[in-house]
C-alpha positions as CSV (number, residue, x, y, z in Angstrom):
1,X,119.4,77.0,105.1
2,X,117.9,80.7,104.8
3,X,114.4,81.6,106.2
4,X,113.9,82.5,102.2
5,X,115.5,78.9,101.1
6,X,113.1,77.6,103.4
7,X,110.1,79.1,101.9
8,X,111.5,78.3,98.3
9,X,111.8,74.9,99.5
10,X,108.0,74.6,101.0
11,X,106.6,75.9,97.5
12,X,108.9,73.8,95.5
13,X,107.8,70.8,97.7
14,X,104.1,71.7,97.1
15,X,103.8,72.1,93.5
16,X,105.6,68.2,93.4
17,X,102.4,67.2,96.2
18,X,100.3,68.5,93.7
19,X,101.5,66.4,90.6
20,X,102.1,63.5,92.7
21,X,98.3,64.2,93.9
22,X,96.8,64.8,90.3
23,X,98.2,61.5,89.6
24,X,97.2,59.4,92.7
25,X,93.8,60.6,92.8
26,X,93.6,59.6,89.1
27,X,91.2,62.7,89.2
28,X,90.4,63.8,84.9
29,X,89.5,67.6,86.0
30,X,92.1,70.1,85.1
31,X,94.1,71.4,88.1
32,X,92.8,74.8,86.8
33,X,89.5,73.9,87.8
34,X,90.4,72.8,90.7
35,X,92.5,76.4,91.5
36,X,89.7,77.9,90.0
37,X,87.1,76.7,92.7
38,X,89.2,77.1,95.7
39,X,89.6,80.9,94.6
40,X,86.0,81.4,94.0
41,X,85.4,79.7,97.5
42,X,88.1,81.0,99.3
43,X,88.3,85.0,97.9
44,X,84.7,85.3,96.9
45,X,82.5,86.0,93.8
46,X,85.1,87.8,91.2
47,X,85.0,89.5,87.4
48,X,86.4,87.1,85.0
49,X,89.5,89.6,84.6
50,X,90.4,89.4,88.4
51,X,89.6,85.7,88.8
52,X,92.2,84.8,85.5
53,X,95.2,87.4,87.7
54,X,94.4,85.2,91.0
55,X,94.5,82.0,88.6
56,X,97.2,83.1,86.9
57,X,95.9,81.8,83.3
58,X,95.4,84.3,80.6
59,X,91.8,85.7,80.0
60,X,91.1,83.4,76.9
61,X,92.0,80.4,79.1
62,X,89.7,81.8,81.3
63,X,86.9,82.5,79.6
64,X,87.1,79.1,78.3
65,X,87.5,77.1,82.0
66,X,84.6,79.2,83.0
67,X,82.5,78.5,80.0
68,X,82.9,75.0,81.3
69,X,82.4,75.3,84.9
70,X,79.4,77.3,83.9
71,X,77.8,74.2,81.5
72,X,78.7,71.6,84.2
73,X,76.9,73.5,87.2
74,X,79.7,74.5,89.5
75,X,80.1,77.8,89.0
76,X,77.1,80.6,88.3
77,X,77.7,83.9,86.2
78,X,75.3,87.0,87.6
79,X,75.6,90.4,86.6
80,X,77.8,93.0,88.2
81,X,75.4,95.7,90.6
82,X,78.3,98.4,90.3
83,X,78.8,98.0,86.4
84,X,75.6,96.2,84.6
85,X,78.0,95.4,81.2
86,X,79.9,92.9,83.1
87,X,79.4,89.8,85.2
88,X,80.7,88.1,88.3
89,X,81.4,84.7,88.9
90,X,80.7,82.4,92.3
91,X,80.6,79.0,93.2
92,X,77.7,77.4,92.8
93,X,76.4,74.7,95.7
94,X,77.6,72.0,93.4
95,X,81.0,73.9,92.9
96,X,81.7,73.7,96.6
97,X,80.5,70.1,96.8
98,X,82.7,68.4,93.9
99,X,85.5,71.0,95.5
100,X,84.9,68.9,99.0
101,X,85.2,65.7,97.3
102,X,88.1,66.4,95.6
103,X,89.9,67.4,98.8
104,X,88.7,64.1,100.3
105,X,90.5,62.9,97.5
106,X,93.5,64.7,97.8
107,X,93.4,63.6,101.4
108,X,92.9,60.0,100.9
109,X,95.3,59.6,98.1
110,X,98.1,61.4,100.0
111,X,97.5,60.6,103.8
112,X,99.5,57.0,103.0
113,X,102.8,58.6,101.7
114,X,102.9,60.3,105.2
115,X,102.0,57.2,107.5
116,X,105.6,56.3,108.2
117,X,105.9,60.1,110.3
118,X,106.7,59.8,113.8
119,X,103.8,62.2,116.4
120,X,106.9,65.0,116.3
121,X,106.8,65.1,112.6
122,X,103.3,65.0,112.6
123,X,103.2,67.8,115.0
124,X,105.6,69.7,113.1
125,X,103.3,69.3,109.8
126,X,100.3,70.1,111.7
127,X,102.2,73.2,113.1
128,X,103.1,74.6,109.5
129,X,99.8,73.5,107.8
130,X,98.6,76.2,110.0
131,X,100.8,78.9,110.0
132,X,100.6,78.7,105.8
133,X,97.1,78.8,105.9
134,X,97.2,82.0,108.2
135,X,99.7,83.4,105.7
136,X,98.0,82.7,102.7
137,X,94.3,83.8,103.5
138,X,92.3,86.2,102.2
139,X,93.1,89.1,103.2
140,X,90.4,91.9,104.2
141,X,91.2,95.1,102.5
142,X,89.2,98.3,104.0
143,X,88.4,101.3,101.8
144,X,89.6,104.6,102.9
C-alpha cells in the first residue's frame, strides 16, 4: 500500500468510527454540532462565514446550527472589534462542557470494540493518535 492509500485508508476508517460512534453513543445532537464545537474550541472564536468553510456546511445551515447552539447556551455571539456589522462566535463554558461529555461518550462507547488489541497494537494506535493530532492542529499563521 502507498503512503497516500494509507492516509485514504485512515480517513475512510474514521468517518465509519464516527457513524459507528453516533450510533453507539445513542447521542440525538447532530454530528454538526458536535464538529461545530470542536472547531470553535479547537481554532478559536470565528465569523459565521469562516466557521461554515471549517465545517464544511453551507452558510444557511450555519446560521441555522448556530441559531441553535446560541438558544441552548453553548455557544455565545459578540460583536466583531475590527468590523462592528458582524459578529463572532465562541464556545461558551457550557459548550466546552457538553463537548467533554460527549467525548467521554465517544470514549466509553468505543473503548470495547478495541479491548481485544494486543500492548503492540495498542502502542501502534497510541503512536498514530498522536502523530494525527500533530498533523491536524491548529496551525499559527503570523502576519507579515
Amino acid at each position: 500500500m502507498t503512503r497516500g492509500e494509507d492516509i485514504e485508508e485512515i480517513v475512510v476508517a474514521a468517518h465509519a468510527l464516527t457513524r459507528i460512534a453516533a450510533l453507539e453513543t445513542r447521542n440525538e445532537a447532530p454530528a454538526a454540532q458536535w464538529r461545530t464545537l470542536s472547531i470553535l474550541q479547537n481554532e478559536g472564536p470565528q465569523r459565521l462565514g469562516e466557521l461554515a468553510t471549517l465545517s464544511r456546511v453551507t452558510q444557511p445551515g450555519m446560521t441555522r446550527l448556530v441559531g441553535q447552539l446560541v438558544t441552548a447556551g453553548l455557544v455565545s455571539r459578540d460583536s466583531d472589534p475590527s468590523d462592528s456589522r458582524a459578529s463572532v462566535l465562541s464556545v461558551t463554558a457550557d459548550g466546552a462542557r457538553a463537548l467533554a461529555a460527549w467525548r467521554v461518550q465517544l470514549r466509553d462507547a468505543l473503548e470495547p470494540r478495541f479491548s481485544d488489541l494486543s500492548d503492540d497494537d495498542w502502542a501502534a494506535l497510541s503512536r498514530t493518535a498522536r502523530i494525527l493530532a500533530s498533523k491536524t492542529a491548529p496551525r499559527v499563521v503570523v502576519a507579515r
